[in-house]
LUMMAR-977032 format. One record per atom (N, C-alpha, C): residue in three letters; x, y, z; residue number from 1. Coordinates in steps of 0.001 Angstrom, whole numbers. Each point is the difference from the previous one (the first is absolute). Layout:
<node code="ALA" c1="X" c2="Y" c3="Z" pos="NUM"/>
...
END
This chain:
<node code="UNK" c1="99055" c2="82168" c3="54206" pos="1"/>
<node code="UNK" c1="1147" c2="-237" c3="850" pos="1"/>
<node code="UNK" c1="590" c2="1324" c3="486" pos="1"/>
<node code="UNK" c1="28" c2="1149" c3="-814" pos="2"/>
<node code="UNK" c1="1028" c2="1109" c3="493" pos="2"/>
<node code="UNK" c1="-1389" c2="745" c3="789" pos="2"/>
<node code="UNK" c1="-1008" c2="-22" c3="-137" pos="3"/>
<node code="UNK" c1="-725" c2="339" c3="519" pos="3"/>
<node code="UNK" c1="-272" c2="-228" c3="1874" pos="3"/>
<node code="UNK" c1="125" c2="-1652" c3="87" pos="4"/>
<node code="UNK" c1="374" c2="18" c3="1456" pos="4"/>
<node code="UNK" c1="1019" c2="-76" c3="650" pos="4"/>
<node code="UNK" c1="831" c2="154" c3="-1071" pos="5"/>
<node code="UNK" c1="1669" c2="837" c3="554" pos="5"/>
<node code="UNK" c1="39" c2="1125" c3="652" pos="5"/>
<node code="UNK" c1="-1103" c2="690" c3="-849" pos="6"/>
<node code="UNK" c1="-229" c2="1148" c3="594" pos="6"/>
<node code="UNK" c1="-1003" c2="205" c3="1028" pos="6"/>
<node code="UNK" c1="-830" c2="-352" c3="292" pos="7"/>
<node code="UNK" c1="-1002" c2="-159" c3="1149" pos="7"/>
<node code="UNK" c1="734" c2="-738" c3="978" pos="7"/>
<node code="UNK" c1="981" c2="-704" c3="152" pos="8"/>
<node code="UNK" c1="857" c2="-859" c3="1366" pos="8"/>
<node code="UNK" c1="1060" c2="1046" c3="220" pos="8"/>
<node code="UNK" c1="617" c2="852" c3="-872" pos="9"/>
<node code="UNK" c1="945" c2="1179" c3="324" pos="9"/>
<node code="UNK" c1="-1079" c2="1162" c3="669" pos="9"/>
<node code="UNK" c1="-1380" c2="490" c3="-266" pos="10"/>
<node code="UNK" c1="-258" c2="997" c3="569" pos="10"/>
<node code="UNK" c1="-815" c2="-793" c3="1266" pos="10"/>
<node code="UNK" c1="-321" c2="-988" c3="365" pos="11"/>
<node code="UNK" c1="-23" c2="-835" c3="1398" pos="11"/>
<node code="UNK" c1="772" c2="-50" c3="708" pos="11"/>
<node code="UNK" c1="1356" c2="-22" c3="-697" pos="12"/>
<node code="UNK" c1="1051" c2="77" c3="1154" pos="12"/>
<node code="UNK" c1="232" c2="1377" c3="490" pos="12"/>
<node code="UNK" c1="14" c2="668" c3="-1096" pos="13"/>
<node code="UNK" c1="528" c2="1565" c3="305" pos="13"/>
<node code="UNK" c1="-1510" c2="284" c3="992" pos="13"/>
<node code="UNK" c1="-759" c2="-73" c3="-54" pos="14"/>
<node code="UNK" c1="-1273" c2="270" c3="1019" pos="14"/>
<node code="UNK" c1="363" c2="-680" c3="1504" pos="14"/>
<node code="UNK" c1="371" c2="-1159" c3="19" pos="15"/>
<node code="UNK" c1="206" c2="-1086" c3="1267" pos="15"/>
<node code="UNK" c1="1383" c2="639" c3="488" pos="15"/>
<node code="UNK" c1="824" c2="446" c3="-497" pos="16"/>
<node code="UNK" c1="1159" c2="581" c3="272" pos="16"/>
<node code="UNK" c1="58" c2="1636" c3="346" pos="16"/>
<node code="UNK" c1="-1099" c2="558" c3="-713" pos="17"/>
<node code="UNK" c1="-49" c2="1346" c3="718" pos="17"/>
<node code="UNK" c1="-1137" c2="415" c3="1218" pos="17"/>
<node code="UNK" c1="-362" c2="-805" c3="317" pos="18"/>
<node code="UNK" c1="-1080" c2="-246" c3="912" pos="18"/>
<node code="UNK" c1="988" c2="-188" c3="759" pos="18"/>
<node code="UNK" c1="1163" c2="-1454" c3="460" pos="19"/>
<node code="UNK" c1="951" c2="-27" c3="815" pos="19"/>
<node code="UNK" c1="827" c2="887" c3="417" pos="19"/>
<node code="UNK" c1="-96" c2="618" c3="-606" pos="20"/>
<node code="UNK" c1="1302" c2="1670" c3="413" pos="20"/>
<node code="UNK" c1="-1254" c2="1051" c3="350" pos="20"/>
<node code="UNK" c1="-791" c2="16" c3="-135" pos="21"/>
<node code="UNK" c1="-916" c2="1232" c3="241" pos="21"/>
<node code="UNK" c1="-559" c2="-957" c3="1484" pos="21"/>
<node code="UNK" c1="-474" c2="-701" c3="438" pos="22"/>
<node code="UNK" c1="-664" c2="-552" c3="1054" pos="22"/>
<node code="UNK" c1="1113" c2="-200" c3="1234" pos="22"/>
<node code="UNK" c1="-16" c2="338" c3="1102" pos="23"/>
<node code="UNK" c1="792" c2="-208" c3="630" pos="23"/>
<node code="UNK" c1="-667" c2="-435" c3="1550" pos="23"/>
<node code="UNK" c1="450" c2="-1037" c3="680" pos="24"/>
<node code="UNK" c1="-790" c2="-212" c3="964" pos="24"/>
<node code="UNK" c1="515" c2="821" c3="1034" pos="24"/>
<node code="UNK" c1="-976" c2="251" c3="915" pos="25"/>
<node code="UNK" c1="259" c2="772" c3="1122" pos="25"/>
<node code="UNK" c1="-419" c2="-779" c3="1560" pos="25"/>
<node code="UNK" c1="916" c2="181" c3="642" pos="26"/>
<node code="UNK" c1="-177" c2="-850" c3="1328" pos="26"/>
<node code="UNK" c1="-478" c2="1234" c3="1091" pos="26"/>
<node code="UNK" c1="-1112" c2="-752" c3="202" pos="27"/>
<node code="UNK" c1="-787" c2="825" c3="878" pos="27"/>
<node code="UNK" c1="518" c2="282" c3="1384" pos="27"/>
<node code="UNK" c1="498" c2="444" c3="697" pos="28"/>
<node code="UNK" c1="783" c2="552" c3="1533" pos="28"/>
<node code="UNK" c1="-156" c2="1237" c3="260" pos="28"/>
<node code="UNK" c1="-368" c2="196" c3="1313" pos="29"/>
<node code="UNK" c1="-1292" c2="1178" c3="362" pos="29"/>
<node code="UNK" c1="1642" c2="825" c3="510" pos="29"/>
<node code="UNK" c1="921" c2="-641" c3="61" pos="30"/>
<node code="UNK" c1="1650" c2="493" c3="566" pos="30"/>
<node code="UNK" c1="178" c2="1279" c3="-1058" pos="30"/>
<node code="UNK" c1="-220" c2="-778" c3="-1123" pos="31"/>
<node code="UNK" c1="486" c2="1246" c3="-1567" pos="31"/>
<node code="UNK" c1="-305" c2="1470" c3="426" pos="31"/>
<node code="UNK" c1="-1302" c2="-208" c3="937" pos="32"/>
<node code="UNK" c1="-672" c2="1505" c3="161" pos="32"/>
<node code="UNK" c1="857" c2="957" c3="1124" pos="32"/>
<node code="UNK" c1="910" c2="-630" c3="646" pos="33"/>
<node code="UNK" c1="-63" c2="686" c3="1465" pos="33"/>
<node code="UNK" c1="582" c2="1211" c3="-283" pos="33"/>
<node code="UNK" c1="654" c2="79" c3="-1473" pos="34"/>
<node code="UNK" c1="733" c2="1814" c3="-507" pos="34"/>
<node code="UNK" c1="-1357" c2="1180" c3="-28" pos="34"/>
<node code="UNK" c1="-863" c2="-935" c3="220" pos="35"/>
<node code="UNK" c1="-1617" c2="794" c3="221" pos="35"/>
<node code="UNK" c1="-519" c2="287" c3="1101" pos="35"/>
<node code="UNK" c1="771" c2="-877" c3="913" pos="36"/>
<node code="UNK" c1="-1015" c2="266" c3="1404" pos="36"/>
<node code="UNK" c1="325" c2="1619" c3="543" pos="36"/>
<node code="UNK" c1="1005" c2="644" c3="-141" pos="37"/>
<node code="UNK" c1="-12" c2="1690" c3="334" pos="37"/>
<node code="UNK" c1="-937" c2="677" c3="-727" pos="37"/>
<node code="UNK" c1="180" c2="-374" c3="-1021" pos="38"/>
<node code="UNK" c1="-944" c2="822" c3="-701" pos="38"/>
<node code="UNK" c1="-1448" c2="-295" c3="586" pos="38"/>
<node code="UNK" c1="-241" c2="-1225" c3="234" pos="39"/>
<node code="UNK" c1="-1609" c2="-190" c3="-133" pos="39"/>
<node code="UNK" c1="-532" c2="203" c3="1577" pos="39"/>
<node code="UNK" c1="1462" c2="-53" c3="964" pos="40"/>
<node code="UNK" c1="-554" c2="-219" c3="1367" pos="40"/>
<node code="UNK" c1="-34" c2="1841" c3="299" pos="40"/>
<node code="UNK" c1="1147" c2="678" c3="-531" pos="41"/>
<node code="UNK" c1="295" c2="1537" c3="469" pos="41"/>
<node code="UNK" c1="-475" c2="818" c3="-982" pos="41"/>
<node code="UNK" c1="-691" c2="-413" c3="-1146" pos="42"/>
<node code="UNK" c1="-774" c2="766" c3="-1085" pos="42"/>
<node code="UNK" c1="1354" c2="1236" c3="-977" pos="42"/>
<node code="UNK" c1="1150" c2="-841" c3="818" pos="43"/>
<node code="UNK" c1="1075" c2="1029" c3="-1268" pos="43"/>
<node code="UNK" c1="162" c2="-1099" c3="-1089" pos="43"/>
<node code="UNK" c1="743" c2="619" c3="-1113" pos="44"/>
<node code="UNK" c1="29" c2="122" c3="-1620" pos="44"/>
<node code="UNK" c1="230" c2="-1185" c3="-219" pos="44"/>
<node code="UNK" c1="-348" c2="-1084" c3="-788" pos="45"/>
<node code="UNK" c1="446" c2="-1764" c3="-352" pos="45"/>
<node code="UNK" c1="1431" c2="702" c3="-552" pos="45"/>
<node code="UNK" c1="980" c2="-977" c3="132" pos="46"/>
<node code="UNK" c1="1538" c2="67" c3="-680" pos="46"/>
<node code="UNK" c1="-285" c2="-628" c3="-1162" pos="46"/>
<node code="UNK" c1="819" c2="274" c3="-862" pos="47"/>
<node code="UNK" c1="110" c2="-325" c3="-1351" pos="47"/>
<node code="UNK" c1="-29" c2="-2000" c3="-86" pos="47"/>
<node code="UNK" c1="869" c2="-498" c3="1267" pos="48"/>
<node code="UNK" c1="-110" c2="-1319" c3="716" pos="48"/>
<node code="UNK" c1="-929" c2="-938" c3="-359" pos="48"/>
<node code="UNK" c1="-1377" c2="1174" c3="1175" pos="49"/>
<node code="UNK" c1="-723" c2="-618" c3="-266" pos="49"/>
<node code="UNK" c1="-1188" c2="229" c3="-704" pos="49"/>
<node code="UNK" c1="-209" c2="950" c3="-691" pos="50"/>
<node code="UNK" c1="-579" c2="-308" c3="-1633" pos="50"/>
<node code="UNK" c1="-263" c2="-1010" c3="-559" pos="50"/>
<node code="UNK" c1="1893" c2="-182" c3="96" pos="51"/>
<node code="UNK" c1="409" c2="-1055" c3="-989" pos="51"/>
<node code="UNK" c1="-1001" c2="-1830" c3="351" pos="51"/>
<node code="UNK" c1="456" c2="390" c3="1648" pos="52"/>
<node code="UNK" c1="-342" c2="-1125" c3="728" pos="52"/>
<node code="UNK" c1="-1069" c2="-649" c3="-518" pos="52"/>
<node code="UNK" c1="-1019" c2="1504" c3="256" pos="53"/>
<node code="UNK" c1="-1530" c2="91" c3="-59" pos="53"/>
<node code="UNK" c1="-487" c2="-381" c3="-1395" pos="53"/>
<node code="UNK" c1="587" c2="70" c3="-904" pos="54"/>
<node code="UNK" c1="-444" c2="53" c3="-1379" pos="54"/>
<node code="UNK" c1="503" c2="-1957" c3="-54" pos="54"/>
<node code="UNK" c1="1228" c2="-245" c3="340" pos="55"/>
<node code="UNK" c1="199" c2="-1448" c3="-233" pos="55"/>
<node code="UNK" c1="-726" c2="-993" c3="492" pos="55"/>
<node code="UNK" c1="-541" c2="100" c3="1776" pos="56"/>
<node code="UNK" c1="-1484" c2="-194" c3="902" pos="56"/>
<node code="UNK" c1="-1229" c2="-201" c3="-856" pos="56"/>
<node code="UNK" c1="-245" c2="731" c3="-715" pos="57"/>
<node code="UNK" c1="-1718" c2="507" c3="-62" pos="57"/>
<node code="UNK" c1="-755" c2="-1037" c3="-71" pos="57"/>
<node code="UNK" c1="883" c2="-989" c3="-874" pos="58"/>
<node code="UNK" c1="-1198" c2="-871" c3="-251" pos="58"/>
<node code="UNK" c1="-48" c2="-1203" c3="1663" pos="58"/>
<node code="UNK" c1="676" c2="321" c3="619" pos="59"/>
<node code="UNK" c1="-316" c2="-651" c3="1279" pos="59"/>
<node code="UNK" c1="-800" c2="919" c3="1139" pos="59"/>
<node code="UNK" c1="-476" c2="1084" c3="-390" pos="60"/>
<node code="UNK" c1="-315" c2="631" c3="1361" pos="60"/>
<node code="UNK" c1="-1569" c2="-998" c3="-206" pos="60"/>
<node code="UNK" c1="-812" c2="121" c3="-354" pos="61"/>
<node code="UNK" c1="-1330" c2="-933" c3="113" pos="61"/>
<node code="UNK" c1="631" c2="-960" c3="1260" pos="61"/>
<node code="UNK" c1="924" c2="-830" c3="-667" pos="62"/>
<node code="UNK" c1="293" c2="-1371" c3="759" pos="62"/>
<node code="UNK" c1="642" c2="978" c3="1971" pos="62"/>
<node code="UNK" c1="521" c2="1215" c3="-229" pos="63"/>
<node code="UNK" c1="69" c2="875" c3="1325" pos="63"/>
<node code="UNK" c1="-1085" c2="447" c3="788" pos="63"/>
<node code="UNK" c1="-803" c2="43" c3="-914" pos="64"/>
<node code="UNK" c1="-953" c2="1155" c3="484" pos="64"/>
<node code="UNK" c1="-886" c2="-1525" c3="1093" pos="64"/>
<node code="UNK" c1="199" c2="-1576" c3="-456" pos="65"/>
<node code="UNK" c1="-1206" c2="-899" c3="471" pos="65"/>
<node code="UNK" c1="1197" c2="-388" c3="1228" pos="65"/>
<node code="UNK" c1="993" c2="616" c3="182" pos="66"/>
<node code="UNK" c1="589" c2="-146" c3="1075" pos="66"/>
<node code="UNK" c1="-123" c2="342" c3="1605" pos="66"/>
<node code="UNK" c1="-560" c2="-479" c3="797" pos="67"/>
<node code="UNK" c1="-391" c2="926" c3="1459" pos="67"/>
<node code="UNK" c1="1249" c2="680" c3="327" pos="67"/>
<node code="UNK" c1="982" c2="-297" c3="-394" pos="68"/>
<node code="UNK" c1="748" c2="645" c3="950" pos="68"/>
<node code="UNK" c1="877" c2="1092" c3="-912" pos="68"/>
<node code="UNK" c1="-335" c2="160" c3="-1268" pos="69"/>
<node code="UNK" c1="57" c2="984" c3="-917" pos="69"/>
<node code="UNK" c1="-622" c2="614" c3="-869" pos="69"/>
<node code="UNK" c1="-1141" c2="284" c3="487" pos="70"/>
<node code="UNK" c1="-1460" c2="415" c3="-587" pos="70"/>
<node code="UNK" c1="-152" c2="1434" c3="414" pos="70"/>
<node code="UNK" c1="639" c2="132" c3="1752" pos="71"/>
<node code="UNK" c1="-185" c2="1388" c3="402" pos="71"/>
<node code="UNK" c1="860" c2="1034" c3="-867" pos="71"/>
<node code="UNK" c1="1162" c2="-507" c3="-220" pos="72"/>
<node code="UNK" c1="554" c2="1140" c3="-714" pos="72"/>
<node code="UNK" c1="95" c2="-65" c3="-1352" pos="72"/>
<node code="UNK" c1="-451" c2="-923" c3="-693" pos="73"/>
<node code="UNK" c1="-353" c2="-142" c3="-1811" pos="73"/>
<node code="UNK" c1="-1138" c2="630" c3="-158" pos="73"/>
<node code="UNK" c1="-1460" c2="178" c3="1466" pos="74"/>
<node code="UNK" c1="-1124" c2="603" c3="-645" pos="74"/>
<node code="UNK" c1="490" c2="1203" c3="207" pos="74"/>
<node code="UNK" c1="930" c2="602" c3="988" pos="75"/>
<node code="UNK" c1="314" c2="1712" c3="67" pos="75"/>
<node code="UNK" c1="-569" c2="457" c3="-557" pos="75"/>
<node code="UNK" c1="-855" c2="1450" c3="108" pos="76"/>
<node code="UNK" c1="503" c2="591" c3="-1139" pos="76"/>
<node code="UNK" c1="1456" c2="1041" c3="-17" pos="76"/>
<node code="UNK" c1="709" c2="-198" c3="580" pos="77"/>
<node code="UNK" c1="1577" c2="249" c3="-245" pos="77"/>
<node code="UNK" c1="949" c2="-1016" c3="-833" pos="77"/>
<node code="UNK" c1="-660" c2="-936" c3="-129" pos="78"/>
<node code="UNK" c1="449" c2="-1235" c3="-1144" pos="78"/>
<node code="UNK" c1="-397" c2="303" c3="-867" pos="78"/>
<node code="UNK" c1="-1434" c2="313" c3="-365" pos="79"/>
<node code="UNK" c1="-576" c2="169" c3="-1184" pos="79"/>
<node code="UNK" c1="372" c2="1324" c3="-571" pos="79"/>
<node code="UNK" c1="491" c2="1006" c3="1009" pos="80"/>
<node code="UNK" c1="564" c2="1322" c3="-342" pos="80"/>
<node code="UNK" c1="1266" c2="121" c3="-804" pos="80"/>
<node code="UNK" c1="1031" c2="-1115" c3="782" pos="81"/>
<node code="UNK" c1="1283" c2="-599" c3="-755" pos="81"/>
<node code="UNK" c1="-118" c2="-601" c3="-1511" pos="81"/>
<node code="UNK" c1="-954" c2="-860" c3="452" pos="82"/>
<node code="UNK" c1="-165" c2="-735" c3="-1525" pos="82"/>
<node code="UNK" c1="-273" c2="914" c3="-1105" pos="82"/>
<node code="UNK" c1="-861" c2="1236" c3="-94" pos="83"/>
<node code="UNK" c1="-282" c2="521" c3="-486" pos="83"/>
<node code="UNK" c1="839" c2="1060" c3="-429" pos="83"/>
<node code="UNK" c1="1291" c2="485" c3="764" pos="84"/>
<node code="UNK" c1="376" c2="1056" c3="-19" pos="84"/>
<node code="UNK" c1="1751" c2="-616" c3="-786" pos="84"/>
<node code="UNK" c1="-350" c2="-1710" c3="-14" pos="85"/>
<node code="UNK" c1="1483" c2="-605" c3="-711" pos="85"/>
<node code="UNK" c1="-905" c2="-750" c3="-1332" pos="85"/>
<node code="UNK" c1="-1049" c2="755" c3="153" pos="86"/>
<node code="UNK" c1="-595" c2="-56" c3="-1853" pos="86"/>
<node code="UNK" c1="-702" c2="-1772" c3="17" pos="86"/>
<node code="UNK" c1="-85" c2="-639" c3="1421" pos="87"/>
<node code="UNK" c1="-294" c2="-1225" c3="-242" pos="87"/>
<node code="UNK" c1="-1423" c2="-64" c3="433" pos="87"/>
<node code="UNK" c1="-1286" c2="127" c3="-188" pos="88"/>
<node code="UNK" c1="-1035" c2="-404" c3="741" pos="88"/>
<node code="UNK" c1="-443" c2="-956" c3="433" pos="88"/>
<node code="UNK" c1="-640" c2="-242" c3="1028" pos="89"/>
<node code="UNK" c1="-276" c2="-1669" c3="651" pos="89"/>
<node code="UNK" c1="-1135" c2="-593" c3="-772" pos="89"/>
<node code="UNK" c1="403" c2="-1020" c3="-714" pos="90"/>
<node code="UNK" c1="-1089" c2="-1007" c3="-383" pos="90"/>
<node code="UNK" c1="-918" c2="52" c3="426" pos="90"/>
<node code="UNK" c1="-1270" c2="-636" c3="-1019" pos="91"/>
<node code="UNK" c1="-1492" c2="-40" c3="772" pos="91"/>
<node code="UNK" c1="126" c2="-1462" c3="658" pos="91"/>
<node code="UNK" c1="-161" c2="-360" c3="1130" pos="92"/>
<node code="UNK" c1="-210" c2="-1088" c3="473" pos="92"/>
<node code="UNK" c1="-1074" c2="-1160" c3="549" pos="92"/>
END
């Protein structure tokens, strides 16, 4: 008995820290536009969008199969940004 007292307390504490560590992210190609100077005029990403870029990442794939945002996600002035705010672009 105290035994799966204890195995249903460290299930929860697992199911419960998974919930605070996982956070969903809504994919909107908008988040980026603190990027478009940087990526269109090749000056410095803002701290902005780093941030942006790092919260994004896991949507650029779903950007990159975009026609009408493919030209400037394949950059390599995007990929220069990404790289230079410590985020690299996924293999896709």
């Amino acid at each position: 008995m105290k035994m799966s007292y204890i195995a249903v307390c460290f299930a929860l504490l697992l199911l419960f820290g998974e919930a605070q560590v996982s956070t969903a992210v809504t994919c909107s190609p908008m988040e980026l536009s603190t990027c478009a100077s940087a990526i269109i005029s090749s000056s410095p990403p803002t701290a902005t969008c780093c941030s942006k870029l790092k919260e994004q990442r896991s949507c650029l794939c779903q950007y990159v199969k975009n026609p009408n945002l493919q030209k400037f996600i394949n950059s390599p002035n995007a990929r220069k940004v990404a790289s230079t705010c410590g985020s690299p672009f996924p293999n896709c």
